[in-house]
Backbone atoms as SQL, in Angstrom:
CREATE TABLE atoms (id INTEGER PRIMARY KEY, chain TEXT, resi INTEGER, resn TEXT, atom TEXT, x REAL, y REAL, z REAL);
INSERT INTO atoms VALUES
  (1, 'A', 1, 'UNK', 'N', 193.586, 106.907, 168.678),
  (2, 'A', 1, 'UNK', 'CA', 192.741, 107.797, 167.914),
  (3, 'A', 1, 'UNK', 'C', 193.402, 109.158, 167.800),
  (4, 'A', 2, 'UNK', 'N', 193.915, 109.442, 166.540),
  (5, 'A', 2, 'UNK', 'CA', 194.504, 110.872, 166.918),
  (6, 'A', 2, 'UNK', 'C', 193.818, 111.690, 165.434),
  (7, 'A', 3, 'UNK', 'N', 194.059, 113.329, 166.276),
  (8, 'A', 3, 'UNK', 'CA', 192.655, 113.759, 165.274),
  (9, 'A', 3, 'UNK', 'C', 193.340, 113.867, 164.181),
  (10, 'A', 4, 'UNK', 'N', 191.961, 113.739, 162.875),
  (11, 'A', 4, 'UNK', 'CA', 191.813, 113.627, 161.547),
  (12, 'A', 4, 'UNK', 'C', 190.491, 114.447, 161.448),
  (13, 'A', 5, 'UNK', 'N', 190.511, 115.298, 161.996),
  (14, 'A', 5, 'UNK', 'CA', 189.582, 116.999, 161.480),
  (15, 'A', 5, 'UNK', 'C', 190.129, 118.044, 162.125),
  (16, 'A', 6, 'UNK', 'N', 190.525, 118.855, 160.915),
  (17, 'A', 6, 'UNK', 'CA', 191.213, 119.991, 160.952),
  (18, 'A', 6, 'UNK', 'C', 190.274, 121.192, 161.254),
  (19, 'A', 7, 'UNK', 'N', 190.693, 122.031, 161.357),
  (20, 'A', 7, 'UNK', 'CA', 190.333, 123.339, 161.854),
  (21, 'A', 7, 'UNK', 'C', 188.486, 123.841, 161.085),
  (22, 'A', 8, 'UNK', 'N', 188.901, 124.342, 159.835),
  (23, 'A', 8, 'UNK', 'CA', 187.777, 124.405, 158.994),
  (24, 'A', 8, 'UNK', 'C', 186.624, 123.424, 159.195),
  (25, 'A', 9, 'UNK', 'N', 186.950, 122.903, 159.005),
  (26, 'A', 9, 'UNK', 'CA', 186.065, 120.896, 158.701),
  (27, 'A', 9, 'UNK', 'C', 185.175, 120.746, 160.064),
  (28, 'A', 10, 'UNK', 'N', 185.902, 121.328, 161.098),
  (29, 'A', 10, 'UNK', 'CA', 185.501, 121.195, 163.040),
  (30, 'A', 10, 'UNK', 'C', 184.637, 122.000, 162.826),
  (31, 'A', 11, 'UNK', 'N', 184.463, 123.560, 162.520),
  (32, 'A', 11, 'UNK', 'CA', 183.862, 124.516, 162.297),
  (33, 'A', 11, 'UNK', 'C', 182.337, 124.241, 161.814),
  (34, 'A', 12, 'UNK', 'N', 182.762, 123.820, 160.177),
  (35, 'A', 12, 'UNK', 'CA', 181.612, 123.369, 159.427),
  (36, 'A', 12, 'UNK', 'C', 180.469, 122.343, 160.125),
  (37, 'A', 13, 'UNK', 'N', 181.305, 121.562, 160.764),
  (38, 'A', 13, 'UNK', 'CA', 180.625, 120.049, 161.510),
  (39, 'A', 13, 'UNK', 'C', 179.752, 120.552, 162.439),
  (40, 'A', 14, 'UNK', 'N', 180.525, 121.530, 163.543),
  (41, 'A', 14, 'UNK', 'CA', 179.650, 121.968, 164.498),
  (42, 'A', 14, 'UNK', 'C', 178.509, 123.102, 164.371),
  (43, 'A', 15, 'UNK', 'N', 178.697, 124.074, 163.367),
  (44, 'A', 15, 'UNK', 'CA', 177.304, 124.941, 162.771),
  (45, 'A', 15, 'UNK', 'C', 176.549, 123.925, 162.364),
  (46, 'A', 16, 'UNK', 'N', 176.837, 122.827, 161.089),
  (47, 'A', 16, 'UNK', 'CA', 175.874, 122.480, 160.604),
  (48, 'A', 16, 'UNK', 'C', 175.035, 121.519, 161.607),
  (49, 'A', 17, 'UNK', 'N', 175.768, 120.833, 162.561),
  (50, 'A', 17, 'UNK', 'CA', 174.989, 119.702, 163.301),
  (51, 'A', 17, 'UNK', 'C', 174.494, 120.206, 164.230),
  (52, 'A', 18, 'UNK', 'N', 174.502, 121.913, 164.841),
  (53, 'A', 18, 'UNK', 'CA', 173.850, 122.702, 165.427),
  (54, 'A', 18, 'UNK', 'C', 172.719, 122.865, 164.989),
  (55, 'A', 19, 'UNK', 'N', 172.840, 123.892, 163.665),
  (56, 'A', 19, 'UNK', 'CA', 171.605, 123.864, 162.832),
  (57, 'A', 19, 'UNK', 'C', 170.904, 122.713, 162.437),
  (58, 'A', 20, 'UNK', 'N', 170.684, 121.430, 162.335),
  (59, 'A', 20, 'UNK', 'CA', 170.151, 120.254, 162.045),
  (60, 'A', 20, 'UNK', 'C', 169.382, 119.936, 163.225),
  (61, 'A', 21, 'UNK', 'N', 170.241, 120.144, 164.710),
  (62, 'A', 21, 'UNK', 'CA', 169.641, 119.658, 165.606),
  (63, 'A', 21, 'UNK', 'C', 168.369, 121.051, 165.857),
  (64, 'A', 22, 'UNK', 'N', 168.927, 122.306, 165.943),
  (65, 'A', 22, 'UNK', 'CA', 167.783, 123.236, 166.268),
  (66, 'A', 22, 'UNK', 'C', 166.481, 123.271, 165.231),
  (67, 'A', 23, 'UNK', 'N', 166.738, 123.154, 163.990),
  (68, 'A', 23, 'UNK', 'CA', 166.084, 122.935, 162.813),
  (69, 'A', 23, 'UNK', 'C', 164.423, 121.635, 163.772),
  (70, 'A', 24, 'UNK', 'N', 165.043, 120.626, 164.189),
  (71, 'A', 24, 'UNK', 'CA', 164.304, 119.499, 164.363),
  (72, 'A', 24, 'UNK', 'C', 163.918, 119.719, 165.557),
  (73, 'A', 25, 'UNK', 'N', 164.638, 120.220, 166.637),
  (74, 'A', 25, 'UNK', 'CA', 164.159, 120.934, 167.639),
  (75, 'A', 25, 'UNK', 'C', 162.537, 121.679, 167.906),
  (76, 'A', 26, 'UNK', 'N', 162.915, 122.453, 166.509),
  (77, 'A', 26, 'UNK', 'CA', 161.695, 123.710, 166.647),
  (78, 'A', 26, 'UNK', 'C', 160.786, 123.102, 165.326),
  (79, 'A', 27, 'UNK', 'N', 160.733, 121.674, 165.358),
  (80, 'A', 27, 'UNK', 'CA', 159.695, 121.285, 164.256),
  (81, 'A', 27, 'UNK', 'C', 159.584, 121.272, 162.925),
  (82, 'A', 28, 'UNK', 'N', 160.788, 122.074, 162.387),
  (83, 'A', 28, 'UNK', 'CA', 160.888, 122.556, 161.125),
  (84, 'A', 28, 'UNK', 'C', 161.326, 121.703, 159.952),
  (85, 'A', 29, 'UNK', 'N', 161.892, 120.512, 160.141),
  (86, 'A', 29, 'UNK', 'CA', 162.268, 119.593, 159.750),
  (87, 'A', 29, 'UNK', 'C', 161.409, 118.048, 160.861),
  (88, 'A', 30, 'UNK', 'N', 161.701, 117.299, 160.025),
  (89, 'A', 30, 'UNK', 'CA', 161.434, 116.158, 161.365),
  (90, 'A', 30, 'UNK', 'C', 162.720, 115.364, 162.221),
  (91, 'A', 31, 'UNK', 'N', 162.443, 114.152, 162.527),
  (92, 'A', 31, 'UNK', 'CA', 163.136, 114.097, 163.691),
  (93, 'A', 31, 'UNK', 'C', 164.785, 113.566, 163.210),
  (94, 'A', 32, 'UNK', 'N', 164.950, 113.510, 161.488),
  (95, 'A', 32, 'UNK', 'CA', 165.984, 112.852, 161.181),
  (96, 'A', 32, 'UNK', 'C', 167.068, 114.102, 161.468),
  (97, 'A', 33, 'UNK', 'N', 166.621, 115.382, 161.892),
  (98, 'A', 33, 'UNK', 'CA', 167.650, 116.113, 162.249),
  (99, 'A', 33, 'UNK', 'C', 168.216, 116.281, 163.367),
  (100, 'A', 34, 'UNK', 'N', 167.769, 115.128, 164.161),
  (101, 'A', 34, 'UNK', 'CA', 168.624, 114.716, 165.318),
  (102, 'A', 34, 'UNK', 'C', 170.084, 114.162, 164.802),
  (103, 'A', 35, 'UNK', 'N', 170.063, 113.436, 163.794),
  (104, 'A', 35, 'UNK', 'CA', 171.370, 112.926, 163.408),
  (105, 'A', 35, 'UNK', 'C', 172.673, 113.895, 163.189),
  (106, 'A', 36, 'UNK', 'N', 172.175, 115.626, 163.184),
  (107, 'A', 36, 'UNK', 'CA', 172.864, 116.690, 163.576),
  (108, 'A', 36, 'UNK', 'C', 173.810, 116.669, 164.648),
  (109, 'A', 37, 'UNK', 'N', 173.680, 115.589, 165.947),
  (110, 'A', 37, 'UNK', 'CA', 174.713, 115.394, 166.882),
  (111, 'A', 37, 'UNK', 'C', 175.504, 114.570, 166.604),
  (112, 'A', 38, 'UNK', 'N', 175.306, 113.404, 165.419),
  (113, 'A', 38, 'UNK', 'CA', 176.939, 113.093, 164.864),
  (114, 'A', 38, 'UNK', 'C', 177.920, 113.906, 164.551),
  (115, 'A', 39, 'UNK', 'N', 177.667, 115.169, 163.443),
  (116, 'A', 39, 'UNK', 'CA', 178.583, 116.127, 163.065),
  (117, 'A', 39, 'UNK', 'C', 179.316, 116.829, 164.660),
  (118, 'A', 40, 'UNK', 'N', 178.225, 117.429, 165.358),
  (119, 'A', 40, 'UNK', 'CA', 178.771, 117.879, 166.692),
  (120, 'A', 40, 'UNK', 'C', 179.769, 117.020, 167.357),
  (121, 'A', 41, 'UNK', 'N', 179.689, 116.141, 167.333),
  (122, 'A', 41, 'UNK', 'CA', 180.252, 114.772, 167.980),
  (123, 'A', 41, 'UNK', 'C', 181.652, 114.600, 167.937),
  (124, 'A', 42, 'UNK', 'N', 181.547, 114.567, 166.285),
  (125, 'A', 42, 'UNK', 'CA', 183.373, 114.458, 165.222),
  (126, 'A', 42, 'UNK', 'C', 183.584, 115.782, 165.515),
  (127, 'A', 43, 'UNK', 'N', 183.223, 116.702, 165.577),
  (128, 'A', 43, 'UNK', 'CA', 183.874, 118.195, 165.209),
  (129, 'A', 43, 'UNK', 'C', 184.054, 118.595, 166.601),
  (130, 'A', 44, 'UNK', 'N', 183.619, 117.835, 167.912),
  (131, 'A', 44, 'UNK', 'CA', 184.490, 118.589, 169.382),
  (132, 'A', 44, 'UNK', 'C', 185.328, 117.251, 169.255),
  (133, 'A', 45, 'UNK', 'N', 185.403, 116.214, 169.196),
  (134, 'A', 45, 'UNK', 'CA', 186.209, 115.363, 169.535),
  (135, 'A', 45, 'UNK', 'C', 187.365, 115.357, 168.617),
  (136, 'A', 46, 'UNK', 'N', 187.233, 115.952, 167.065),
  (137, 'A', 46, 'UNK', 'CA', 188.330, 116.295, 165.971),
  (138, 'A', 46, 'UNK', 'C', 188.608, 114.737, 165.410),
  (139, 'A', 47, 'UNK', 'N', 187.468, 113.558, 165.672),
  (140, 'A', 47, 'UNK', 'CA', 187.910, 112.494, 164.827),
  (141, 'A', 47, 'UNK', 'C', 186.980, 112.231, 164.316),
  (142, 'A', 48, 'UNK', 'N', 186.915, 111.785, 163.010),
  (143, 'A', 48, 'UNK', 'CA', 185.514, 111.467, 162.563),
  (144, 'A', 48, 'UNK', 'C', 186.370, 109.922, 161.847),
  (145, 'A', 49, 'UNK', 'N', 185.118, 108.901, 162.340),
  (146, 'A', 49, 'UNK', 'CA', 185.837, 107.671, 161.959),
  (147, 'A', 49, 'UNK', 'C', 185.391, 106.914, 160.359),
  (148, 'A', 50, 'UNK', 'N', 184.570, 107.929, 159.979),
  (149, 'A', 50, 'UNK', 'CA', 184.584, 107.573, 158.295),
  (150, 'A', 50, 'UNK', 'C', 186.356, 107.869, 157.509),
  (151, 'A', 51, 'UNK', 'N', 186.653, 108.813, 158.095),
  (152, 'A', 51, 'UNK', 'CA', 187.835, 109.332, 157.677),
  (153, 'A', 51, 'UNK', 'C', 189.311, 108.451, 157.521),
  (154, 'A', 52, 'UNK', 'N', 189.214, 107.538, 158.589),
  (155, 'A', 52, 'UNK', 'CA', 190.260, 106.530, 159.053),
  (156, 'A', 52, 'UNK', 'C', 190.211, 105.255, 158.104),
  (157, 'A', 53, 'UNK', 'N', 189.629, 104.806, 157.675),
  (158, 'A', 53, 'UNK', 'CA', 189.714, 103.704, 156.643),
  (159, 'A', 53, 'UNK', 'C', 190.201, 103.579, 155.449),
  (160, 'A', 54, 'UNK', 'N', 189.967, 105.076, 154.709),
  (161, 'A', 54, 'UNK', 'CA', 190.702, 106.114, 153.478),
  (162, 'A', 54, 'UNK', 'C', 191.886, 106.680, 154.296),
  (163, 'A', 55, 'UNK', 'N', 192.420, 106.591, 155.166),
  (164, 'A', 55, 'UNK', 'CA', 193.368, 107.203, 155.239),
  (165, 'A', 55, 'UNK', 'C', 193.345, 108.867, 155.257),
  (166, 'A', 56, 'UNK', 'N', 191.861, 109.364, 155.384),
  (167, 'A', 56, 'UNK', 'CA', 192.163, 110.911, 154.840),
  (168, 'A', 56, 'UNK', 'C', 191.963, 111.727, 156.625),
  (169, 'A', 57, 'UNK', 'N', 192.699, 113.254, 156.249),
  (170, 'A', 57, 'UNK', 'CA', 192.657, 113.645, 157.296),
  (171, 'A', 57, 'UNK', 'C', 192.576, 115.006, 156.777),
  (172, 'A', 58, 'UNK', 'N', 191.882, 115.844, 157.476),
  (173, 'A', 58, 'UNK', 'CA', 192.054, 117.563, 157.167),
  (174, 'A', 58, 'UNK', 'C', 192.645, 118.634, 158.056),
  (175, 'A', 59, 'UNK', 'N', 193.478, 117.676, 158.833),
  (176, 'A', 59, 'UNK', 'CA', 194.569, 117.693, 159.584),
  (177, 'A', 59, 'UNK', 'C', 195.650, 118.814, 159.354),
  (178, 'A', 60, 'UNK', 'N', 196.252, 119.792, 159.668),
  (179, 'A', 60, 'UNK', 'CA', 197.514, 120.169, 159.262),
  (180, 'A', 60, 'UNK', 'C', 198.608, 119.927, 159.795),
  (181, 'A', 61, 'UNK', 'N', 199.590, 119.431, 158.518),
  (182, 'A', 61, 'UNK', 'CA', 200.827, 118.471, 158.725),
  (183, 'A', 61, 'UNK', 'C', 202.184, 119.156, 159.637),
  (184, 'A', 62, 'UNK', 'N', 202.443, 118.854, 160.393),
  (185, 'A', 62, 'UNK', 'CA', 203.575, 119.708, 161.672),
  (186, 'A', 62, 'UNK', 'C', 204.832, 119.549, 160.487),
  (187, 'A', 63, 'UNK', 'N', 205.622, 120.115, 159.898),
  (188, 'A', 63, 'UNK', 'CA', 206.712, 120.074, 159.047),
  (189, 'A', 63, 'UNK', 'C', 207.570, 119.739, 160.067),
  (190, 'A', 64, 'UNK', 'N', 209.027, 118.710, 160.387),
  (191, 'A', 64, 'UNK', 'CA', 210.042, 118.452, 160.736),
  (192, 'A', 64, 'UNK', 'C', 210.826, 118.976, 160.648),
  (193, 'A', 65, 'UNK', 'N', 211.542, 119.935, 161.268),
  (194, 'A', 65, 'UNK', 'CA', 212.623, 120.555, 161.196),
  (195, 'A', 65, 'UNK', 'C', 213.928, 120.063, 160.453),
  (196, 'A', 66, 'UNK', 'N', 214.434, 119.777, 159.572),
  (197, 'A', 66, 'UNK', 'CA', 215.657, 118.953, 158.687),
  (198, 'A', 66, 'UNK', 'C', 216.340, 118.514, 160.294),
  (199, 'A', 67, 'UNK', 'N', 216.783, 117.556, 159.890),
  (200, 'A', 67, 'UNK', 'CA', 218.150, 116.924, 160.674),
  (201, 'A', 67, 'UNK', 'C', 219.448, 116.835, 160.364),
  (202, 'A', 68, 'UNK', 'N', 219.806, 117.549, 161.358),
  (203, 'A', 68, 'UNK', 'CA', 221.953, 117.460, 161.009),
  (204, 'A', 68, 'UNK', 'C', 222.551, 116.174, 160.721);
């Protein structure tokens, strides 16, 4: 498993699945904003496994130094 969420994307995941979970927390929504700890989930662990099947990653790419 190697990560496929980049910097931004981690960010976004963890406000919003914060806010989803406190949202449902304090009643304001109902209880489907528990599903707010998936986003938390992918965005500390940096893999989200929808991502892996497409091949996509928001990853930034380490450039290779040329070879002699």
């Amino acid at each position: 498993m190697s990560p496929n969420v980049g910097s931004i994307d981690r960010v976004i995941r963890i406000v919003a699945g914060v806010s989803l979970v406190a949202l449902a927390a304090t009643g304001t929504i109902g209880v489907w904003g528990y599903l707010g700890i998936l986003p938390i989930l992918t965005g500390t662990f940096r893999y989200c496994p929808a991502y892996s099947p497409f091949g996509m990653s928001t990853c930034k790419t380490k450039s290779r130094p040329p070879s002699a």
